[in-house]
C-alpha positions as CSV (number, residue, x, y, z in Angstrom):
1,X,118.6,70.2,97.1
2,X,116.0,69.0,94.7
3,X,112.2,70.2,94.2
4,X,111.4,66.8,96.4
5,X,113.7,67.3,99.2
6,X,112.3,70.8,99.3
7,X,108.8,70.2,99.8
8,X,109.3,67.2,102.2
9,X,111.8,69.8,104.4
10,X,109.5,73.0,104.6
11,X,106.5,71.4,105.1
12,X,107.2,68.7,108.2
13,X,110.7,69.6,109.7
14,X,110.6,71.3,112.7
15,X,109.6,74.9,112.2
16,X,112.9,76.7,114.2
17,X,115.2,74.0,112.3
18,X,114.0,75.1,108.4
19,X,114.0,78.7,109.4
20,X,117.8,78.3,111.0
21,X,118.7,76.3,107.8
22,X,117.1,78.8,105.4
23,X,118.1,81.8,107.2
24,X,121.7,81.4,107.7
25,X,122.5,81.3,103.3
26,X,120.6,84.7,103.3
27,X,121.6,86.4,106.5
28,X,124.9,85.9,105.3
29,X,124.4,87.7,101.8
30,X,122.5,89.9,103.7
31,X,125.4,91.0,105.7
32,X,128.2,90.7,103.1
33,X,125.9,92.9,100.8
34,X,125.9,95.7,104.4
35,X,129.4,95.4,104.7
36,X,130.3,96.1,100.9
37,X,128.3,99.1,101.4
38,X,129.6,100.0,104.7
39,X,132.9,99.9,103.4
40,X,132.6,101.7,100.3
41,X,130.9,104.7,102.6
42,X,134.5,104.0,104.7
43,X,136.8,104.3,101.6
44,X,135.0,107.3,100.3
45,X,135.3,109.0,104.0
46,X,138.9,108.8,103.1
47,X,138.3,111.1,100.2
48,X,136.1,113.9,101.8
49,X,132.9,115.1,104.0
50,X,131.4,115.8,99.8
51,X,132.3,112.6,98.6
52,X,130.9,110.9,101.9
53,X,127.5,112.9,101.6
54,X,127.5,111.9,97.4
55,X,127.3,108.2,98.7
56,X,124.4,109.5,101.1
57,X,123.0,111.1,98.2
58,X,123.2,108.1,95.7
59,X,121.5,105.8,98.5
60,X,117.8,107.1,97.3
61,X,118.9,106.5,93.9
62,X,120.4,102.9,94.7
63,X,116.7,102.0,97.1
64,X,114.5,102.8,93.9
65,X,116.6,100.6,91.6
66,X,116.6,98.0,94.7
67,X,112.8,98.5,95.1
68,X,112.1,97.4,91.1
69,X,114.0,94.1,91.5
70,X,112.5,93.1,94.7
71,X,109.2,93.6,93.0
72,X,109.7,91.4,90.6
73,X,111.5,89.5,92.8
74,X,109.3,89.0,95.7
75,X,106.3,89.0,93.8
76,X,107.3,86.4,91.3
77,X,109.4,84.3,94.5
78,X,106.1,84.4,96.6
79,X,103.8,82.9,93.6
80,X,106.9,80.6,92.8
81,X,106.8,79.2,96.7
82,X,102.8,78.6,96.5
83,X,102.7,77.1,93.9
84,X,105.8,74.8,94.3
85,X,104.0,74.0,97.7
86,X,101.0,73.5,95.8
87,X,103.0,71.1,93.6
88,X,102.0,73.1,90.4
89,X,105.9,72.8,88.9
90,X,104.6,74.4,85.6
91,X,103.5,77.5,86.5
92,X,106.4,78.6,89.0
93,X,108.4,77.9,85.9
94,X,106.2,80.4,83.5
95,X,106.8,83.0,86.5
96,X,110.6,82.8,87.4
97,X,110.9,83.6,83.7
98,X,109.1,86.3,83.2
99,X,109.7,88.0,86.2
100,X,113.5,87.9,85.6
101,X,113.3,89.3,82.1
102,X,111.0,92.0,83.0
103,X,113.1,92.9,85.9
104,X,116.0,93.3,83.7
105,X,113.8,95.4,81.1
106,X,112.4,97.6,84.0
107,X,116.5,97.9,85.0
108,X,117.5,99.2,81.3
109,X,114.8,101.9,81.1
110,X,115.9,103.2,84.7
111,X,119.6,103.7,83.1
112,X,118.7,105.1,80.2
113,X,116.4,107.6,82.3
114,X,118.5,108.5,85.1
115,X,121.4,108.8,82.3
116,X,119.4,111.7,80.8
117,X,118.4,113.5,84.0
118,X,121.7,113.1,86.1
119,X,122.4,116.5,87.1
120,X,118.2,117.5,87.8
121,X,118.2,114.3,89.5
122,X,121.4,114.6,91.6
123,X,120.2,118.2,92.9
124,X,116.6,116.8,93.3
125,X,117.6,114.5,95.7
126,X,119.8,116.8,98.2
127,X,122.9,117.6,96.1
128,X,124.4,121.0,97.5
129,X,126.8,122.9,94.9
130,X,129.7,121.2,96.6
131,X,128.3,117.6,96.8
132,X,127.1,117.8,92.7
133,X,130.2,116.9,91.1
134,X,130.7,114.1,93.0
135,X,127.2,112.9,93.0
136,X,126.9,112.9,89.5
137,X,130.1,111.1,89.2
138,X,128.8,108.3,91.8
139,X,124.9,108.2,90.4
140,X,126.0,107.6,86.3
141,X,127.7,104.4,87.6
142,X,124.8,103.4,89.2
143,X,122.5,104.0,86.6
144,X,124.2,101.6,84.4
145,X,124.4,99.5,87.2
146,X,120.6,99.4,87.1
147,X,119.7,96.5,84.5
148,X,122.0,94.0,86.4
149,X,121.1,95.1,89.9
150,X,117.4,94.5,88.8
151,X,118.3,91.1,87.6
152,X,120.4,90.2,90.7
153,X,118.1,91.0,92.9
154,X,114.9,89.1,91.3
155,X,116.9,85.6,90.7
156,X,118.2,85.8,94.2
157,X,114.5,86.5,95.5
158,X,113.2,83.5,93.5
159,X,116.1,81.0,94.3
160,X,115.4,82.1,97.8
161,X,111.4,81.4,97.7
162,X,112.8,78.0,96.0
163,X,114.1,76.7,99.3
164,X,117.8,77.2,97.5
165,X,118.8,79.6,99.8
166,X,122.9,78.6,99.2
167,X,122.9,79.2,95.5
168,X,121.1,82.6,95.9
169,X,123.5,83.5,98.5
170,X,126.6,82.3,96.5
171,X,125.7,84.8,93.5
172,X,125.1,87.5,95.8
173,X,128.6,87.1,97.6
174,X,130.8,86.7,94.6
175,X,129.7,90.8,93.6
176,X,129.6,91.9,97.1
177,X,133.3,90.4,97.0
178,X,134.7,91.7,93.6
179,X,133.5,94.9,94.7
180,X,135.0,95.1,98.3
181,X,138.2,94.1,96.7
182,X,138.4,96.0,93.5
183,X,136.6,99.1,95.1
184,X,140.1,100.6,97.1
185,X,142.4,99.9,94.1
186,X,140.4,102.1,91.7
187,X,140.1,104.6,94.5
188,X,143.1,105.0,95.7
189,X,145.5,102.5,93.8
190,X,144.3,103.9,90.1
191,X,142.8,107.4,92.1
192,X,139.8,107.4,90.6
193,X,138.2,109.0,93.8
194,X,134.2,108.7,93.7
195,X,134.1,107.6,90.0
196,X,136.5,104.8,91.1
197,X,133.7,103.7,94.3
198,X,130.9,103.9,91.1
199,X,132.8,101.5,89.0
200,X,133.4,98.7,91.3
201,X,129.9,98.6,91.9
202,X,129.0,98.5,88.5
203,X,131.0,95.9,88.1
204,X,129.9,93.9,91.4
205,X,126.5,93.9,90.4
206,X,126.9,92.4,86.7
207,X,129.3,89.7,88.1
208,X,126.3,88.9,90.6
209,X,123.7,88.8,88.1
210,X,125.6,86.9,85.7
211,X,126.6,84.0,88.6
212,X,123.1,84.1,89.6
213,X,121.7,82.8,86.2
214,X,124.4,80.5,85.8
215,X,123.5,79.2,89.7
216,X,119.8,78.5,88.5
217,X,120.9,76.3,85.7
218,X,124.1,74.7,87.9
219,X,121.5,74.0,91.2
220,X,118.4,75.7,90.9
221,X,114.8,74.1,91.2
222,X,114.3,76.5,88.1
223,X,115.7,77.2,85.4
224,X,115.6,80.5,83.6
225,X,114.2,80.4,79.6
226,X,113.2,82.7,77.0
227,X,111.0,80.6,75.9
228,X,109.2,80.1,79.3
229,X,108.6,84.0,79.5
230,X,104.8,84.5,79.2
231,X,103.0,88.2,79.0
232,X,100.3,87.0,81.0
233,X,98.0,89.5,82.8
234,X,97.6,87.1,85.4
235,X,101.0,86.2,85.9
236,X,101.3,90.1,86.6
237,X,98.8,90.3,88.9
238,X,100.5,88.1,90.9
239,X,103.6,89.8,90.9
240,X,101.9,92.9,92.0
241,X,100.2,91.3,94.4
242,X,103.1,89.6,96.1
243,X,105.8,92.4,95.0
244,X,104.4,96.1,95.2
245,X,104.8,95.6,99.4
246,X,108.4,95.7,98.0
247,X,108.4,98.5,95.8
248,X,106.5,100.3,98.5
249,X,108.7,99.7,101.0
250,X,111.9,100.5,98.9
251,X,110.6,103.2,97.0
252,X,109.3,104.9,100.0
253,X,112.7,104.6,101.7
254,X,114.3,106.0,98.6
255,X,111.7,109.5,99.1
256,X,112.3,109.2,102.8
257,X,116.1,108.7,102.3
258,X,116.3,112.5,99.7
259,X,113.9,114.2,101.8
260,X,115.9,113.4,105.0
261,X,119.0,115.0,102.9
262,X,117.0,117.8,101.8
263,X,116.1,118.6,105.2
264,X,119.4,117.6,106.9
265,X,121.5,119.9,103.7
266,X,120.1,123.6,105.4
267,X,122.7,122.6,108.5
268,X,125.3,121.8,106.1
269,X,127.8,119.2,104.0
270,X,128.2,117.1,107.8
271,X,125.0,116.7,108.6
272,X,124.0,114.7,105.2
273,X,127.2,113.1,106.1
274,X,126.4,112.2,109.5
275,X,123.2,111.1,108.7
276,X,124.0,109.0,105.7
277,X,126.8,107.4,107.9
278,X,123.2,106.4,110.7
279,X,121.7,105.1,107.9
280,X,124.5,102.6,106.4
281,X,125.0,101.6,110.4
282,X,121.3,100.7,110.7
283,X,121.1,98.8,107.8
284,X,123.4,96.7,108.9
285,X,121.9,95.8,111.8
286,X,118.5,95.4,110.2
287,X,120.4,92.9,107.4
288,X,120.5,90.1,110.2
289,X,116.7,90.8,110.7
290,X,116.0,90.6,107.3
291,X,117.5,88.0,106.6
292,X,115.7,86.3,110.0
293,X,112.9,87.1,108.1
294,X,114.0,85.7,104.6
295,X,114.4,82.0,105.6
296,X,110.6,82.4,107.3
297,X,109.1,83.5,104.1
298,X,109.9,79.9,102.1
299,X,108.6,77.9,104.7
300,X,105.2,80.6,105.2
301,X,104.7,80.2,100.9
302,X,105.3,76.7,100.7
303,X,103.2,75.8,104.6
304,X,100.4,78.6,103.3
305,X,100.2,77.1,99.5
306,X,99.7,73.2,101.8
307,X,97.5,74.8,104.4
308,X,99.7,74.0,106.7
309,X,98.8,77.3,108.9
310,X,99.6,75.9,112.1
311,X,103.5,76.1,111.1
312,X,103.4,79.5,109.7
313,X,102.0,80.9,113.0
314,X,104.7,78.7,115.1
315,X,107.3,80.5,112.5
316,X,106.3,83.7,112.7
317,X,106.4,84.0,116.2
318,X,109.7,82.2,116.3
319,X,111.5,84.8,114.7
320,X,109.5,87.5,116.6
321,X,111.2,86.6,119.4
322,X,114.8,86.2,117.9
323,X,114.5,88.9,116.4
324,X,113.6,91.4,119.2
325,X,116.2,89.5,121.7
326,X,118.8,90.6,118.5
327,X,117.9,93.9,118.2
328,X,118.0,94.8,121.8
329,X,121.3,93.8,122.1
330,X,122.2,95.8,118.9
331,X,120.5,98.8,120.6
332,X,122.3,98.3,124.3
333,X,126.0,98.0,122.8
334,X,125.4,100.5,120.0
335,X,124.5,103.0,122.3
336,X,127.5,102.6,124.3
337,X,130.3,103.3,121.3
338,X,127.8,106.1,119.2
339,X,130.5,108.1,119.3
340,X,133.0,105.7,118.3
341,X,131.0,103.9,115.7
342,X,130.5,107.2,113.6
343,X,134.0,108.2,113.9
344,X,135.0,104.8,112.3
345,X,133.9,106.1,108.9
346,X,134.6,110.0,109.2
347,X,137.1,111.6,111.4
348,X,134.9,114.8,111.5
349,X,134.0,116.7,114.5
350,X,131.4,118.3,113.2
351,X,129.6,114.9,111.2
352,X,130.3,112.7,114.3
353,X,128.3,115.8,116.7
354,X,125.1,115.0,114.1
355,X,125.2,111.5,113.7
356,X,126.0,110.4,117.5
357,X,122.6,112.1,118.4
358,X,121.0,110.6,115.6
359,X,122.3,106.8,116.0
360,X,121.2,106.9,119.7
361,X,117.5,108.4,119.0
362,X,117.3,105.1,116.3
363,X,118.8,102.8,118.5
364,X,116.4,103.9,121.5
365,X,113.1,102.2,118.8
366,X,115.3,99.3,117.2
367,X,113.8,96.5,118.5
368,X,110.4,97.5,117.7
369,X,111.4,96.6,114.3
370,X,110.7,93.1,114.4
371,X,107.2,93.2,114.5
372,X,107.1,95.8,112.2
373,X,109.3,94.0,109.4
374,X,108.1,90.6,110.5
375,X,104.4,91.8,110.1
376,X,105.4,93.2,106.7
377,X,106.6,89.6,106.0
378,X,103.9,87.3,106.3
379,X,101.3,89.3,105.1
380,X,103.2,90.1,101.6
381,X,104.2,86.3,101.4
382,X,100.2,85.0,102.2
383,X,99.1,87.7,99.7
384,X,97.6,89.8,101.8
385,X,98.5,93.0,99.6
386,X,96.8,95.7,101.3
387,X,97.9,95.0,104.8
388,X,101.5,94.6,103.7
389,X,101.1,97.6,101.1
390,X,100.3,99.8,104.4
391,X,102.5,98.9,106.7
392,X,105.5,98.9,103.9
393,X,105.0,102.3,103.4
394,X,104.5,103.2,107.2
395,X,108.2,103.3,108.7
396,X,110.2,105.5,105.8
397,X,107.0,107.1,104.1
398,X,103.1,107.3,106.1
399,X,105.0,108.1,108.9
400,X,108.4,109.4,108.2
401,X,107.8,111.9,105.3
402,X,105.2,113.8,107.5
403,X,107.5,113.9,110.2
404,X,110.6,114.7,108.3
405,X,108.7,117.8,107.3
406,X,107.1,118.9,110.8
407,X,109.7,118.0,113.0
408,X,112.8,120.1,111.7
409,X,110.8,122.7,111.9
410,X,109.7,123.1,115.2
411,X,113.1,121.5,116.5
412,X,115.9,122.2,114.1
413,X,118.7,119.9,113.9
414,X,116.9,117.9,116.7
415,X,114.2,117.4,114.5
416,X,116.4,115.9,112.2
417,X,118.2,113.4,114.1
418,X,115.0,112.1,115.9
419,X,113.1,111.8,113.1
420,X,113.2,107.8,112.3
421,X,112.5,107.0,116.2
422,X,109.5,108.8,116.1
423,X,108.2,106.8,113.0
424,X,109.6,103.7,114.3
425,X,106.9,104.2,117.3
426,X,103.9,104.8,114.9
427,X,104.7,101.9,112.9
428,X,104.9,99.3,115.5
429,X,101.5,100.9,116.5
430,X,100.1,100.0,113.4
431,X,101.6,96.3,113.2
432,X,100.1,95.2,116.0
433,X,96.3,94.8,114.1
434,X,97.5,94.4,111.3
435,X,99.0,91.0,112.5
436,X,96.3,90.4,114.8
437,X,94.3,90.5,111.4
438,X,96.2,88.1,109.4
439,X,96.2,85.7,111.8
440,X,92.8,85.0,111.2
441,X,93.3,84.0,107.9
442,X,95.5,81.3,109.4
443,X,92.9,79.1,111.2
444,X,93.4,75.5,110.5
């Protein structure tokens, strides 16, 4: 699909039919991208409760890395669909470059980093004596994993914003593929263990990078240059503006994610298990949503660039509604096999006890997720950076560190597993103005 064909389809096709048609590449890589993580937390459960909690441990690690390429990602993908709705072809062109080699950049000091401080690092973020060994093993792979996860992330972001939803999710699922595939032959094939699950990730995430940046020169509306990289203040400004929603969001889940393990760790090996095994489940759920949300946000910067407001409000409240309808069936059948779901990954009496309880507290606030992440959305994408900035950090960190602290201890365990419901509820209270609020900058 050409830069024409874009602008003429997200700014006058029906408003449900762009969103389907942009939604459905990403929900996809979304999913795939879940799944590959799902099932490398299934293949370590084969190896033990110490390798499952590693994984659990790594997760923070993994949302921080995640959180750097979305910013440049987002941020330079939101100025990128502005100003392609706009019709300024020039400047998106300056961005996508510089955003990708600065992402990559911001990737290679993270290894080098996280190489240094792997053991500090490892026990920082939850590691008990007996997880250690196998969390540094995990984490060094995904420290050199970092540059190319980076780099993934923000030329998938961009080629999203572009309206080339396909390509972007073609790059992600040739990684998320190698990885699945190549992840159970080093483990148990080669028995390489943990370091075996660490490698074939490092090696999914260069392949995806590497496909990606060959996909923007095969399809893209944007091609990727050297020579078009630009140290612009401006151009940063933007991507602050449009990506540090992003970083808060990520790198709030990452402190959320080690001070959950922290707090889970004084009840034992099981219950970081248990927990981290809630969290992989949730994700996956939330990966449809996201990606829901995704194929709204080319259609919101290209309609919002045109000042076509009237479509981004009929979008936004289209996948409001799909969304929640998704989610509350998520929540209904989820509830009914908690048991069951958290066995499928480890046969552990004592980690399925934990997580059970904690999967059906989560699945009790699911569907108020939809505002929440929908919310988050539209404010990042019509550069409203403090709104989006708030409530990014409000469901894993304004909320949930507070409560991750208080609750276990008043309620033990208990206060544990019900930890993300309760911060689900005070987020969804907070959406609600915020989005009343933006939609006043959205009068035609």
């Amino acid at each position: 699909m050409h830069k024409r064909d874009n602008y003429t389809f997200l700014t006058s096709a029906p408003v449900h039919n762009v969103i389907l048609t942009m939604a459905a590449p990403t929900i996809i890589s979304m999913l795939v991208t879940s799944v590959y993580n799902i099932v490398t937390t299934f293949y370590v459960g084969r190896i033990s409760t110490q390798a499952t909690a590693a994984v659990g441990i790594a997760f923070s690690v993994m949302s921080i890395i995640q959180a750097v390429g979305f910013t440049f990602g987002q941020g330079s993908g939101n100025y990128i669909s502005r100003e392609l709705g706009a019709r300024r072809h020039d400047n998106a062109s300056r961005m996508a470059s510089t955003g990708f080699f600065c992402a990559v950049a911001t990737g290679l000091a993270i290894c080098i980093a996280g190489q240094l401080l792997l053991e500090p690092l490892a026990v920082l973020l939850g590691s008990t004596p007996t997880i250690l060994p196998s969390a540094k093993s995990y984490l060094s792979f995904i420290f050199l994993a970092a540059p190319f996860m980076c780099g993934a992330l923000c030329l998938n972001n961009q080629m999203r914003f572009q309206g080339n939803a396909a390509y972007a999710m073609f790059g992600i699922l040739t990684g998320a593929v190698i990885n699945v595939l190549l992840a159970p032959v080093l483990i148990f094939v080669f028995g390489m263990g943990i370091t075996g699950a660490g490698l074939s990730t490092f090696v999914g995430e260069t392949c995806s990078m590497f496909v990606l940046l060959w996909m923007t020169h095969k399809g893209g509306t944007i091609r990727i240059h050297l020579r078009n990289f630009a140290l612009r203040a401006s151009l940063f400004k933007e991507i602050l503006a449009g990506g540090t929603p992003s970083f808060t969001r990520q790198g709030m889940a990452s402190i959320g994610v080690a001070m959950l393990n922290v707090a889970a760790g004084r009840f034992g090996d099981a219950a970081i298990a248990g927990m981290s095994i809630v969290g992989r489940i949730c994700f996956v759920i939330f990966a449809a949503v996201i990606g829901l949300g995704q194929g709204f946000q080319p259609l919101c910067g290209f309609c919002y660039g045109a000042r076509l407001y009237s479509r981004v409000r009929e979008g936004y409240w289209f996948i409001v509604r799909l969304g929640t309808v998704f989610l509350v069936f998520c929540a209904v059948l989820g509830f009914s096999f908690s048991s069951e779901c958290i066995a499928l990954f480890r046969h552990d009496p004592a980690v399925i006890d934990v997580g059970r309880v904690a999967l059906r507290w989560q699945l009790v606030t699911l569907p108020l997720g939809a505002i929440v992440m929908y919310t988050n959305m539209m404010m990042q994408t019509i550069r409203k950076p403090w709104q989006a900035n708030i409530l990014a950090a409000s469901r894993n960190g304004l909320f949930f560190i507070p409560l991750i602290i208080i609750l276990p201890h008043f309620l033990g365990l208990q206060g544990v597993e019900m930890c993300q419901a309760c911060s689900d509820v005070c987020s969804f209270i907070l959406a609600v103005p915020i989005a009343v609020n933006g939609f006043g900058a959205l009068k035609d």
